[in-house]
C-alpha positions as CSV (number, residue, x, y, z in Angstrom):
1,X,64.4,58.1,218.5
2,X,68.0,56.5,217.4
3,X,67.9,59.2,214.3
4,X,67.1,61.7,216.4
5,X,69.7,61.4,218.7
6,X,72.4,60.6,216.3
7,X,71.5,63.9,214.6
8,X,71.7,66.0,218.2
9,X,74.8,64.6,218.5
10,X,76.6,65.1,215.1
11,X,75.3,68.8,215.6
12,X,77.1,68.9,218.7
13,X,80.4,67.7,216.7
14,X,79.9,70.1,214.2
15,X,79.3,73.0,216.8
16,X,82.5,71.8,218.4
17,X,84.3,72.0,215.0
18,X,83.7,75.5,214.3
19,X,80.6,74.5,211.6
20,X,77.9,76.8,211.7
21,X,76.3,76.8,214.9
22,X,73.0,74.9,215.9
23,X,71.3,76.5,218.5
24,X,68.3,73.8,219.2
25,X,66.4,71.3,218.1
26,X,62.4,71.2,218.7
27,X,60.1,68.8,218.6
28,X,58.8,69.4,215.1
29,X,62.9,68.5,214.1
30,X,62.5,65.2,216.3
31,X,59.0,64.2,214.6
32,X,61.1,64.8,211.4
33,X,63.7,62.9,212.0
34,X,61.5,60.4,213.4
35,X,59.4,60.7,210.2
36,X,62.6,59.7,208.1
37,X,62.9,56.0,206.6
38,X,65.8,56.1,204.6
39,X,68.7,52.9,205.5
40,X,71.7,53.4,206.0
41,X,72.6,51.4,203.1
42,X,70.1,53.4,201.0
43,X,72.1,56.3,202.1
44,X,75.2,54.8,201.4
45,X,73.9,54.3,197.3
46,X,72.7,58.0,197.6
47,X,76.1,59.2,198.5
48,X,78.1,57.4,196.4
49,X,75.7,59.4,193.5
50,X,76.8,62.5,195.2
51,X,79.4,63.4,192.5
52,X,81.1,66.0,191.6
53,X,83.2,67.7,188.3
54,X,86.3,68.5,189.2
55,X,88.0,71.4,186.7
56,X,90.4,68.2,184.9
57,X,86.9,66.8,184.3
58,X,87.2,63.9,187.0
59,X,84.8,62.7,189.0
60,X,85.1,62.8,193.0
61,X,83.4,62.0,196.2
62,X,82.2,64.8,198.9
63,X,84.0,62.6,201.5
64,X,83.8,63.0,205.2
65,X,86.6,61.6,207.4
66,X,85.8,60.1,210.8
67,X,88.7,60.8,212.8
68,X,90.8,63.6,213.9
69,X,94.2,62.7,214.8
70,X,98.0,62.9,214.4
71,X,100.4,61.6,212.4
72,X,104.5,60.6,214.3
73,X,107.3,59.4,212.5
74,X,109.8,57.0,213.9
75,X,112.1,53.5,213.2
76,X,115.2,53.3,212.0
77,X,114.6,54.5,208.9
78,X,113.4,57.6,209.8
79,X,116.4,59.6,209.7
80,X,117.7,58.2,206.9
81,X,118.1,53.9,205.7
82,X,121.9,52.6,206.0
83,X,124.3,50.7,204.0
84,X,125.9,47.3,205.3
85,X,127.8,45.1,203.6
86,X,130.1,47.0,200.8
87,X,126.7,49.6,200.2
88,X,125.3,45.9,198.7
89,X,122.6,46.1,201.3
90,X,120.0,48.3,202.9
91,X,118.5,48.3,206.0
92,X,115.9,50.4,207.9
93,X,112.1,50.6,208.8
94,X,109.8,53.3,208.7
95,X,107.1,53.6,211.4
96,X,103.8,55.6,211.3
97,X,101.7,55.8,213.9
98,X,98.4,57.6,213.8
99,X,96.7,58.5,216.7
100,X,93.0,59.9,216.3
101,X,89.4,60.7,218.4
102,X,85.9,59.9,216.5
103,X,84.5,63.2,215.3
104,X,81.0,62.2,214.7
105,X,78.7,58.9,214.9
106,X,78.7,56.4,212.3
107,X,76.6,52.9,213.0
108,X,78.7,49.8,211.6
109,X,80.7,51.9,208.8
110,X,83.3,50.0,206.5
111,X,86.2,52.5,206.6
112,X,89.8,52.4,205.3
113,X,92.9,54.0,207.0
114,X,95.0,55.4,204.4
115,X,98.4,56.8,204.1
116,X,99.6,59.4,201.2
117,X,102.8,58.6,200.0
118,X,105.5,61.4,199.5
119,X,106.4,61.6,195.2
120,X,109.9,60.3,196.4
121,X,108.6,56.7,197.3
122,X,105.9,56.5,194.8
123,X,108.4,54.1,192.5
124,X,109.2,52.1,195.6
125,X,105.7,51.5,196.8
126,X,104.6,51.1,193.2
127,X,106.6,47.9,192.8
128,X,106.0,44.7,192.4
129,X,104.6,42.7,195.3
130,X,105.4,45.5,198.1
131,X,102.6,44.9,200.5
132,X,105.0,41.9,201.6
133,X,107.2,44.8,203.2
134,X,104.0,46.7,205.0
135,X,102.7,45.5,208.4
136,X,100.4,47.0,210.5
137,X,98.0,46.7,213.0
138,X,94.2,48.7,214.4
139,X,93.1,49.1,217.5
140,X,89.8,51.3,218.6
141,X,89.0,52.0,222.2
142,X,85.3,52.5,222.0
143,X,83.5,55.0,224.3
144,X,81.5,53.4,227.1
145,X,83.9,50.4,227.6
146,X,85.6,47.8,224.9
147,X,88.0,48.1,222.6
148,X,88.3,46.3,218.6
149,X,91.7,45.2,218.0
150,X,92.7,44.2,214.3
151,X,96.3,43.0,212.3
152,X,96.1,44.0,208.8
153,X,96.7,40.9,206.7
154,X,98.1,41.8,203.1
155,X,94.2,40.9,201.9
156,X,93.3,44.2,204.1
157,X,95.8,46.5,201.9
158,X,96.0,47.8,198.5
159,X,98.2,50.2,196.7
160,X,97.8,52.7,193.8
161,X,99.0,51.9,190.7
162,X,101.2,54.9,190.9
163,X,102.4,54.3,194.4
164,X,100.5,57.3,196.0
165,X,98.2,55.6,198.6
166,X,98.5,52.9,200.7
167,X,94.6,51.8,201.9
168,X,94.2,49.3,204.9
169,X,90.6,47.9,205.0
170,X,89.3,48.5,209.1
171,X,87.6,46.0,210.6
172,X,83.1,47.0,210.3
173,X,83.2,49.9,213.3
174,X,80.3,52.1,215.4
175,X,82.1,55.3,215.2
176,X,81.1,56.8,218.8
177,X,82.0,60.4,219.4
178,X,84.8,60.0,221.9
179,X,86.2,56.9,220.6
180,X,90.1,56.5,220.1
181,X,91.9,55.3,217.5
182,X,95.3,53.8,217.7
183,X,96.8,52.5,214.1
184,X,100.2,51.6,213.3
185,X,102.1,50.8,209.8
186,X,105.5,49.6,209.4
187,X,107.4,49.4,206.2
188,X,110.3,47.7,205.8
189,X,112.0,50.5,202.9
190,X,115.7,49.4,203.7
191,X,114.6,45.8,202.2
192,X,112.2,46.9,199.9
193,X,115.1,49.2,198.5
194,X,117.8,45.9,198.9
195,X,115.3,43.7,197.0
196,X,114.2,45.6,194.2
197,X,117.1,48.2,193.8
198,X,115.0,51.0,193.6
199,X,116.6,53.8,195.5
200,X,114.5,56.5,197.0
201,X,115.1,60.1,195.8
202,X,116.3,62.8,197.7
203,X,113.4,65.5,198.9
204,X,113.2,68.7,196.7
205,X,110.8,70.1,199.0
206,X,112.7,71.8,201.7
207,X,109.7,73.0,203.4
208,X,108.0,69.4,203.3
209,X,110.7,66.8,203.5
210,X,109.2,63.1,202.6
211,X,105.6,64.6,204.0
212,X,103.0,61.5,204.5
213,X,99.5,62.2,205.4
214,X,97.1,59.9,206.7
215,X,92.9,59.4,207.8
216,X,90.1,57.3,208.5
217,X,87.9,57.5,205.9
218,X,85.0,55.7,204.3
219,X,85.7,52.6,202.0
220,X,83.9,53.9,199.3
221,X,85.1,56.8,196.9
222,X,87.8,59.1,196.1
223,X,89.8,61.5,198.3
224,X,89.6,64.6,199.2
225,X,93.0,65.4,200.3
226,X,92.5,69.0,201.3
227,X,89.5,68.0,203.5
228,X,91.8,65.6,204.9
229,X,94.0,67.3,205.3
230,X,91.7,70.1,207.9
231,X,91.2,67.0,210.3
232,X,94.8,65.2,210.4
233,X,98.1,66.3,210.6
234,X,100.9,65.4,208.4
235,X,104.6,64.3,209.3
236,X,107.4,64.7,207.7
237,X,110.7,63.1,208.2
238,X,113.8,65.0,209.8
239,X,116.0,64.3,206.6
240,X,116.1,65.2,202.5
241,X,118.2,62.4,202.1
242,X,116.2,59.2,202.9
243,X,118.3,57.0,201.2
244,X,122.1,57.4,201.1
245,X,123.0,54.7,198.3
246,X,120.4,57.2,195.9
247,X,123.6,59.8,195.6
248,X,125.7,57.2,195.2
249,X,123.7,55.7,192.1
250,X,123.9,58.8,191.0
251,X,127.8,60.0,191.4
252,X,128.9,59.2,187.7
253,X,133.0,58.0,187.5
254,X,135.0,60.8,184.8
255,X,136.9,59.5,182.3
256,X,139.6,60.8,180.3
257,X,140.8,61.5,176.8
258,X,140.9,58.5,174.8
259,X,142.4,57.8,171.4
260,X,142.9,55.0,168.5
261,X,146.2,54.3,170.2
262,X,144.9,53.8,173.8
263,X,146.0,50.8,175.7
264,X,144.1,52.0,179.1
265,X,141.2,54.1,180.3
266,X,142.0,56.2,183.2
267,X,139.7,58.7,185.0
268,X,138.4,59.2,188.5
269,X,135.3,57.5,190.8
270,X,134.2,56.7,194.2
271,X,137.4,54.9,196.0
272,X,136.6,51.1,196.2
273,X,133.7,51.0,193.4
274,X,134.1,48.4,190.2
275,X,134.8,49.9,187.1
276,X,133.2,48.8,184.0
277,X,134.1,50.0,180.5
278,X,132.0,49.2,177.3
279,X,131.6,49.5,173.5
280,X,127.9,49.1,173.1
281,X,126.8,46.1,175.0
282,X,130.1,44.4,175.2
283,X,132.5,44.7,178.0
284,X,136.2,45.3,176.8
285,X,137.5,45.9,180.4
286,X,137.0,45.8,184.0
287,X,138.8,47.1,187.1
288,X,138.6,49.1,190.5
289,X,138.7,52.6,192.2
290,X,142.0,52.9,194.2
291,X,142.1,55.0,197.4
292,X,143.4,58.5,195.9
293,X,139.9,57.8,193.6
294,X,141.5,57.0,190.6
295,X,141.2,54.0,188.1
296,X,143.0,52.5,185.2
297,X,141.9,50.2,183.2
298,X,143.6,47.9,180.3
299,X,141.4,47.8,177.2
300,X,142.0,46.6,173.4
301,X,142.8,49.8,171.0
302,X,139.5,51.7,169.3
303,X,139.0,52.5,166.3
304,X,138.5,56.5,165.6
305,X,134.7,57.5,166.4
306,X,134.3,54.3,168.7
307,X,132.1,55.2,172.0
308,X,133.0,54.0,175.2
309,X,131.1,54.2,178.2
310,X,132.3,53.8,181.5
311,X,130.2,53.2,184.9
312,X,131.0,52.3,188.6
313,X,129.4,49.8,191.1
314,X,129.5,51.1,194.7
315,X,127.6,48.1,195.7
316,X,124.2,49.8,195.3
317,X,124.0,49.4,191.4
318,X,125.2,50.2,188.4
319,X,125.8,54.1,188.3
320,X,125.0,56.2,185.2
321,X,127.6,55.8,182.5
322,X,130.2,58.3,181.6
323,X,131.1,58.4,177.8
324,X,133.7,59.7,175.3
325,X,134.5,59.3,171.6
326,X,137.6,57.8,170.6
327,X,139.6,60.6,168.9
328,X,142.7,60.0,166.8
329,X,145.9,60.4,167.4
330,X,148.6,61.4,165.0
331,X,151.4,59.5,165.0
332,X,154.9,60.8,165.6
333,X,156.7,59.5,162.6
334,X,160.4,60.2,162.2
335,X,161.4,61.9,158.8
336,X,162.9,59.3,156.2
337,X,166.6,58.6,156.3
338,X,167.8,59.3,152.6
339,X,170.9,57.2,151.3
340,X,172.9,60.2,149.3
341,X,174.5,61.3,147.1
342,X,171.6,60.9,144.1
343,X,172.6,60.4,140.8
344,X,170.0,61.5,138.3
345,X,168.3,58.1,136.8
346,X,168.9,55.9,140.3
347,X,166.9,55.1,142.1
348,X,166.5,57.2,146.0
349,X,167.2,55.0,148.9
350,X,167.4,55.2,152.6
351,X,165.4,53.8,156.0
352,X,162.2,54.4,156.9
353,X,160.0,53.9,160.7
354,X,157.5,51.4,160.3
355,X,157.3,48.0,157.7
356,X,154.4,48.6,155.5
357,X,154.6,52.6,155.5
358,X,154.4,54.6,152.4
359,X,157.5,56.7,151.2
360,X,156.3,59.9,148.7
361,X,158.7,61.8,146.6
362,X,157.4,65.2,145.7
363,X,158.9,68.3,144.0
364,X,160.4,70.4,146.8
365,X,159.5,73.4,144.9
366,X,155.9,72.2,144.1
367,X,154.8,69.1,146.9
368,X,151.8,68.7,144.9
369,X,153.8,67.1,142.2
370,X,154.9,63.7,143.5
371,X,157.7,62.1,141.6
372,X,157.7,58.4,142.8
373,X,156.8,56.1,145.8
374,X,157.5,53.1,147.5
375,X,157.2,51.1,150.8
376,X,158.9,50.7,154.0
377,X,160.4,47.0,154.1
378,X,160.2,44.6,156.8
379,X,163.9,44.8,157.0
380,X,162.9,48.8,156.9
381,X,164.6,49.8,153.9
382,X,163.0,51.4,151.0
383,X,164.1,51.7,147.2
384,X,162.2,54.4,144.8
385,X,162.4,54.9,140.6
386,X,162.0,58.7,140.2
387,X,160.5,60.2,136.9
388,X,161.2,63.5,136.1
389,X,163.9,65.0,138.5
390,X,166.9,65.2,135.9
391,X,170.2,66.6,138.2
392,X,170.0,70.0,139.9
393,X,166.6,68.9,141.1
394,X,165.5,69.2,145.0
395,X,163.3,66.5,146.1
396,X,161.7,66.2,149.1
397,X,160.7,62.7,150.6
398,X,158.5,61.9,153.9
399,X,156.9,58.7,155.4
400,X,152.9,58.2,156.0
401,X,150.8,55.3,157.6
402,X,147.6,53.8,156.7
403,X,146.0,56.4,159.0
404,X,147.3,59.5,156.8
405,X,149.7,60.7,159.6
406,X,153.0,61.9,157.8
407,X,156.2,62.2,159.0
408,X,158.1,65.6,158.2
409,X,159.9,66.4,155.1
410,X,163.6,65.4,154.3
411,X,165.3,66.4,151.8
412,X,168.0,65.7,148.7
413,X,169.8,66.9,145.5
414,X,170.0,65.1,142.4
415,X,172.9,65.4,141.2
């Protein structure tokens, strides 16, 4: 008699949910269902062989839900989490509260309420130890009189690998038609974000802006989100940008040209971040963002072809780094100061720039022919034997560093 009237009544719901209609049930249908001895728990091990291929060649679960409901969005993180503290922490929470009616009759089901995650805080809720920052709490007004009231404990939840779900384990239920169903989650995102320093991407999907979804289903299986979806709204929040400190990761500082002579590193960031320059791994100088958004910093001279990399600290984290190639420089070396007049057989003599540069005499007529050389002095003088510049000769003389920058020509008669 219980089977037949659990079957009158789930045609009833069906009826009421736009399934095909069931006009009556005689007496032959009662002596049937009468007639049937499968358990419930031998119907449970049927249906969990009730597989399917799905065209990636998975395997999924026809899955009913048991509720029909709606999905609201509120806390303080709902329009967005906040920075406190110089941006070095995050606060806000993120309520969901799901409010549904028992579509059918179910006798002492195990279900699970669960919660699809938006792509956005898949890498949050995929982290280590995050059901510390989820709360929650069941409550089922039951048709007739009573009411189950539950707290989930962190035993009662479990996350996807990949973040996407979040499951809570219901207390063992009679689904009655009729029955309500009040559940509510809280997660604590602006210390989740503060603790791990995972920051929450901003929404792509302008149509669909951090959309959750949520059901009662059965423990057992996989979900159908699309049916799911038919029975229970979605929610999505009233911002694309959940998580300020996100852009602010993300804002990389500029930096300017910087050569083999450069004593600083200037370029521009977010007013009041830390700047911190590199070569590889190691840290050649460190400063801060001034108010007009503009940084210098003091750093040993590069060598040519060095890379540098520059990031800022707003408080949230380490921001992407900026680079750029040390480039060279030429110097600006003065021509040579030549002592004249020249007598043929002297030696040439004059001043040079810099101690320890090279002086080259060449033919002024042909510069590939060099005709003597020397170096600058520490006292910066410079003495050179010529060979082959009898008098009447022009010879032109300039000055070059280790670096191969060269100084302009001057140049003298032999006489």
């Amino acid at each position: 008699m219980a089977n037949y009237k659990t079957a009158l009544m789930s045609a009833i719901v069906l009826a009421s949910l736009g399934a095909t209609a069931v006009t009556s049930t005689t007496q032959a249908d009662a002596a049937s269902y009468k007639g049937q001895t499968t358990s419930v728990a031998k119907q449970k091990a049927a249906d969990k062989q009730n597989l399917k291929k799905t065209k990636d060649g998975k395997q999924t679960r026809a899955l009913d839900v048991y509720t029909k409901g709606t999905l609201t969005a509120s806390g303080t993180a709902a329009n967005g989490l906040d920075l406190q503290a110089n941006n070095t922490v995050t606060t806000g929470v993120l309520n969901l509260s799901y409010d549904g009616e028992s579509v059918g009759t179910a006798l002492s089901e195990d279900s699970k309420y669960v919660v699809k995650v938006p792509k956005e805080l898949q890498p949050l809720v995929a982290s280590k130890d995050f059901k510390q920052y989820i709360s929650g709490s069941y409550k089922c007004d039951i048709t007739g009189g009573g009411t189950v009231n539950h707290t989930y404990t962190e035993d009662d939840i479990s996350i996807a690998t990949d973040g996407s779900t979040i499951s809570f384990d219901n207390p063992q239920t009679t689904y009655l038609l009729g029955a309500n169903y009040t559940i509510n989650i809280s997660l604590d995102l602006g210390q989740a974000v503060t603790d791990t320093g995972i920051r929450i991407a901003d929404s792509t999907d302008v149509s669909n802006d951090y959309h959750f979804i949520s059901a009662v289903v059965p423990s057992e299986g996989a979900i159908d989100w699309s049916l799911v979806g038919d029975y229970n709204a979605g929610v999505n929040l009233p911002t694309n940008k959940l998580d300020p400190g996100y852009d602010l990761l993300n804002q990389k500082p500029t930096i300017e040209k910087v050569t083999d002579k450069s004593t600083h590193v200037t370029g521009s960031g977010v007013p009041g971040a830390k700047i911190t320059v590199k070569v590889g791994d190691k840290v050649i100088g460190t400063g801060t963002v001034d108010e007009n958004g503009i940084y210098t910093v003091e750093i040993p001279t590069q060598s040519e072809g060095v890379t540098i990399t520059v990031t800022q600290n707003t408080g949230v984290g380490e921001s992407k780094p900026a680079t750029t190639v040390v480039q060279h420089e030429d110097a600006d070396i003065p021509a040579p100061v030549v002592n004249n007049p020249i007598k043929a057989g002297e030696p040439l003599t004059g001043l040079g720039s810099e101690p320890g540069d090279k002086i080259t005499v060449v033919s002024a007529n042909d510069q590939t022919k060099v005709l003597g050389t020397g170096y600058v002095e520490d006292d910066y003088t410079f003495s050179i034997t010529l060979s082959d510049a009898p008098a009447g000769t022009i010879v032109g003389i300039y000055e070059s560093n280790s670096n191969g920058d060269k100084s302009a020509l001057a140049y003298a008669f032999i006489s």
